[in-house]
C-alpha positions in Angstrom: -4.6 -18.1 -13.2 -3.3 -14.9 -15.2 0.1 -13.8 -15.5 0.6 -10.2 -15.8 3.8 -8.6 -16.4 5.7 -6.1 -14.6 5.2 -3.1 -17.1 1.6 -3.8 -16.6 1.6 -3.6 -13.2 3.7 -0.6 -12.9 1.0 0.9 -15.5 -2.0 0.0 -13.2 -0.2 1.2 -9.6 0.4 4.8 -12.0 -3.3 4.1 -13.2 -4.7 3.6 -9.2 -2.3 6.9 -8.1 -3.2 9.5 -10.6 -7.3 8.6 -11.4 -8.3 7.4 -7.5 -5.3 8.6 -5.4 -4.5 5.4 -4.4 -1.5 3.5 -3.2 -1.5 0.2 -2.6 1.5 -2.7 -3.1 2.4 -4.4 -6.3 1.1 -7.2 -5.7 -2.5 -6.0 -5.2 -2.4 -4.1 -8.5 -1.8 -7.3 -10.0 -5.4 -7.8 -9.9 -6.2 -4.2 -11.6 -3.7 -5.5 -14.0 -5.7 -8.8 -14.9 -8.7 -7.5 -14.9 -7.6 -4.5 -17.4 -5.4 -6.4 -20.0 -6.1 -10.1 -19.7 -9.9 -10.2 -18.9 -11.8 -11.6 -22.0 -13.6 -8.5 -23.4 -15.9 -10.5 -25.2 -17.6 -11.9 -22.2 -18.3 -8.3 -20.8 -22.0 -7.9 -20.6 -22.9 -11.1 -21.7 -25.0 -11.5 -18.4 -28.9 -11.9 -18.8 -28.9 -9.7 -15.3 -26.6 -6.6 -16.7 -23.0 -6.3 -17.1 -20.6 -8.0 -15.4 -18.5 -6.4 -12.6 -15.2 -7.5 -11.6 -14.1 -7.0 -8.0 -10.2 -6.2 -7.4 -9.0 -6.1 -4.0 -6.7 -3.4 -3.4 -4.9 -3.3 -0.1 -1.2 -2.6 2.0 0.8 0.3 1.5 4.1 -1.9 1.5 5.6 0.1 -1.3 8.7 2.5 -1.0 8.7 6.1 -3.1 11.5 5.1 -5.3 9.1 2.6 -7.2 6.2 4.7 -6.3 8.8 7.1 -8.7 9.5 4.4 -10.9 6.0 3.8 -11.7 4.8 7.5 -12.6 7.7 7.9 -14.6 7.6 4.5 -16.3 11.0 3.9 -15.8 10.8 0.1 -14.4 
């Protein structure tokens, strides 16, 4: 299990909006979030087969505009 906090996922919904144009709920940018600022760099590319690719599942639109403001303006 990893914890991420909630500045962090605010920074990877803003991340997921402005580089891909996706919108997706919290709680799937949670695993963005992990995967970007709690995944042990050390271990990237460590493979014998190639470097090591991490899958995030990014689904539901259950998010209203006033966090999607929030979130873009880093103001949570």
């Amino acid at each position: 299990s990893i914890v991420v906090t909630l500045k962090e996922t605010a920074q990877a919904l803003k991340l997921l909006m402005e580089r891909n144009h996706i919108i997706c709920e919290g709680a799937a940018a949670t695993s963005l979030a992990a995967a970007l600022w709690h995944y042990p760099k050390n271990h990237i590319g460590t493979r014998n087969d190639g470097p090591l690719k991490v899958v995030a599942v990014l689904s539901g639109a259950g998010i209203d505009h006033q966090t999607i403001i929030k979130c873009l303006t880093e103001t949570l």
